[in-house]
KOLTORVEX-361864 format. One record per residue (C-alpha): x, y, z. Coordinates in steps of 0.2 Angstrom, whole numbers, plus 5000, padded with zeros to 4 digits. Each point is the difference from the previous one (the first is absolute). Layout:
residues N
XYZ ...
//
This chain:
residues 310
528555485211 500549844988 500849875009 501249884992 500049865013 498649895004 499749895015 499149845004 498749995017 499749845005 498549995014 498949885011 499649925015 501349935012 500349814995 499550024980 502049984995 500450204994 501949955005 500249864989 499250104987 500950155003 501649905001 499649924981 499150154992 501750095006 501249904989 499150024987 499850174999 501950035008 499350095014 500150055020 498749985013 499350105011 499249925014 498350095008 499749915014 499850105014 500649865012 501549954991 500950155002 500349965017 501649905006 500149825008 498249954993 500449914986 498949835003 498350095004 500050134987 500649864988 501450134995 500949924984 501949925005 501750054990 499749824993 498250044992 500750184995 501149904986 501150144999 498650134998 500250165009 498650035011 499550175011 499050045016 500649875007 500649995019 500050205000 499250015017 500049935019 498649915006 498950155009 501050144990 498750124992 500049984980 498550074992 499150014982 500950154998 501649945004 499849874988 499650114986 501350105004 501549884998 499349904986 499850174991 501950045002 500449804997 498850034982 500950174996 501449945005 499749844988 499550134986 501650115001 501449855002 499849824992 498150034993 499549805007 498149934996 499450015020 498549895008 499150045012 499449845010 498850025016 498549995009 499950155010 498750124989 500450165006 501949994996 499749964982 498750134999 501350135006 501449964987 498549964985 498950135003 501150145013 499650025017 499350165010 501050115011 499549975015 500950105017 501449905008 499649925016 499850105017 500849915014 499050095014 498349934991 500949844994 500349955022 498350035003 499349914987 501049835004 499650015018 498249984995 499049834996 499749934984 498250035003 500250185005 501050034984 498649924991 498550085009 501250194997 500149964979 498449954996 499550185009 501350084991 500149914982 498649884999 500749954982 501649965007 499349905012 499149894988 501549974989 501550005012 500549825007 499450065017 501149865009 501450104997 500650115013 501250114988 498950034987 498550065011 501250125010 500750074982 498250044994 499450095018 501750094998 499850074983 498250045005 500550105017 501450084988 499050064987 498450015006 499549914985 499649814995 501449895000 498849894986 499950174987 501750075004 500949834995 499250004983 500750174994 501649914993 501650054993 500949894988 501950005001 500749914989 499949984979 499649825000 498649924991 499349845008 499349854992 499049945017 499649825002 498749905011 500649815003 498749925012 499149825003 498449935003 499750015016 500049835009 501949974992 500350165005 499749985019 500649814999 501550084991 500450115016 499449885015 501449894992 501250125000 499850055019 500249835005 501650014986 500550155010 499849925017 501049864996 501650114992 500250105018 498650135001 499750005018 501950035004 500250144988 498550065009 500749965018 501550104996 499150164992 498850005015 501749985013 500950144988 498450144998 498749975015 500150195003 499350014983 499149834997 498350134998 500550074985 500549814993 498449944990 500549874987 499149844999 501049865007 500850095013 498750105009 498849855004 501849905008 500350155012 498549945006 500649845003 501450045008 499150135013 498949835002 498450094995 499549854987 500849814996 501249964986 498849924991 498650185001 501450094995 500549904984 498049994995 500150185003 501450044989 499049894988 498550115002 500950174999 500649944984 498549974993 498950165005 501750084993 500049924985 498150044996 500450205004 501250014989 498949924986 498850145006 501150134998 501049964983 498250004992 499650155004 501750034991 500050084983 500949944983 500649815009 499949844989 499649855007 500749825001 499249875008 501249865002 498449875002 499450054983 501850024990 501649895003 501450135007 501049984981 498450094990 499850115014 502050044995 499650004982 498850145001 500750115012 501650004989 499150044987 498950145008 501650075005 500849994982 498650124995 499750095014 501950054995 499650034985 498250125001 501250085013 501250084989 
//
């Protein structure tokens, strides 16, 4: 199938600056952004998740945003899902340039590449999963899907209950059933890699903890753990995980700060673990080329890109 739209991925480690690229890249090319971020889909937290403001959006119409309540299940699949129908949607109506701006790997990966069909959710196994420890999950996937274990973020409650669901369901390897993927849309992407060297890339997102501190983060967080402490389990974002600690006075302020600081970080380094594995990204690094060249050549990448394309 030819395609006759083109879109834009812009990728990397939490802190590197993909909004502000995405923002400028996207007047430029007169485009709409996608956001894949699997914490910025949820409501009232917008600090932690550095989720872009009307302000910075400078009229530029934005998606996946604010879709979701805190603790409401919204999977990969999900995800590919409604950006699909937003893309064919896209294709059918006003036939916009669109950008897709994110750190979160798999969700790219299932709008670039398709995503596989895996069985919908089984509420009886789902209960009995969350009742168990994170350790037990742990211990249960490594038996069942020892490569799953390996690559999933095995601090994450959701994810290890997803793959030990699919597993029990098919009786098959969450890790091999997820790469038989299915591609539905007709896009092309131009996929772009923006990172830093590393100590101005964690210097970068300690300051912007303490930035995030200091514009409310704890009270946004106060109110989300008032509003959803039935469902605080199935919160895991960075910056609002560590404070429900602090406020169910398990460590200080201050351990709970250094341990935003540090989630970050071991964030930050999986992701650069994951998107280069990826195949086909280019890469910028902003402490080698000033933000205008790295402009210059995407533009110019994506002009015949364009171009080889039709």
């Amino acid at each position: 199938m030819s395609s006759n739209l083109k879109g834009l991925v812009i990728s990397g480690p939490t802190g590197v600056g993909k909004t502000d690229m995405s923002i400028k890249l996207a007047k430029s090319f007169n485009s709409e952004i996608i956001s894949a971020d699997s914490s910025q889909i949820y409501r009232y937290m917008d600090i932690g998740t550095a989720k872009i403001t009307n302000e910075e959006m400078q009229g530029i119409k934005h998606y996946q945003l604010d879709i979701a309540d805190p603790g409401e299940d919204y999977s990969v699949g999900d995800f590919e899902r409604d950006v699909n129908n937003i893309l064919n949607e896209n294709s059918c109506k006003n036939g916009k340039n669109i950008i897709i701006a994110g750190g979160t790997g798999l969700y790219i990966r299932s709008i670039t590449d398709g995503f596989a069909k895996l069985p919908s959710k089984d509420e009886k196994i789902r209960k009995e999963l969350e009742s168990k420890s994170l350790d037990e999950l742990q211990e249960t996937l490594k038996k069942l899907d020892e490569k799953s274990y390996e690559e999933i973020d095995l601090s994450n409650k959701l994810r290890l209950v997803r793959a030990i669901e699919v597993c029990l369901l098919t009786g098959g390897k969450f890790s091999e059933l997820r790469t038989q993927n299915i591609k539905n849309n007709d896009y092309d992407f131009l996929k772009i890699f923006l990172t830093r060297n590393r100590d101005e890339l964690y210097d970068r997102i300690n300051r912007r903890v303490e930035i995030m501190i200091a514009k409310g983060l704890v009270g946004e967080a106060k109110k989300v753990y008032n509003k959803y402490r039935e469902n605080l389990y199935k919160i895991s974002s960075i910056g609002y995980k560590e404070l429900f600690l602090y406020f169910e006075n398990k460590i200080s302020f201050d351990e709970a700060v250094e341990l935003i600081k540090k989630e970050s970080r071991n964030y930050a380094k999986r992701q650069l673990t994951w998107f280069r594995k990826e195949k086909d990204y280019i890469i910028y690094n902003f402490s080698e080329m000033s933000e205008s060249k790295i402009i210059e050549d995407i533009l110019k990448r994506w002009k015949n890109f364009k171009k080889n394309k039709f």
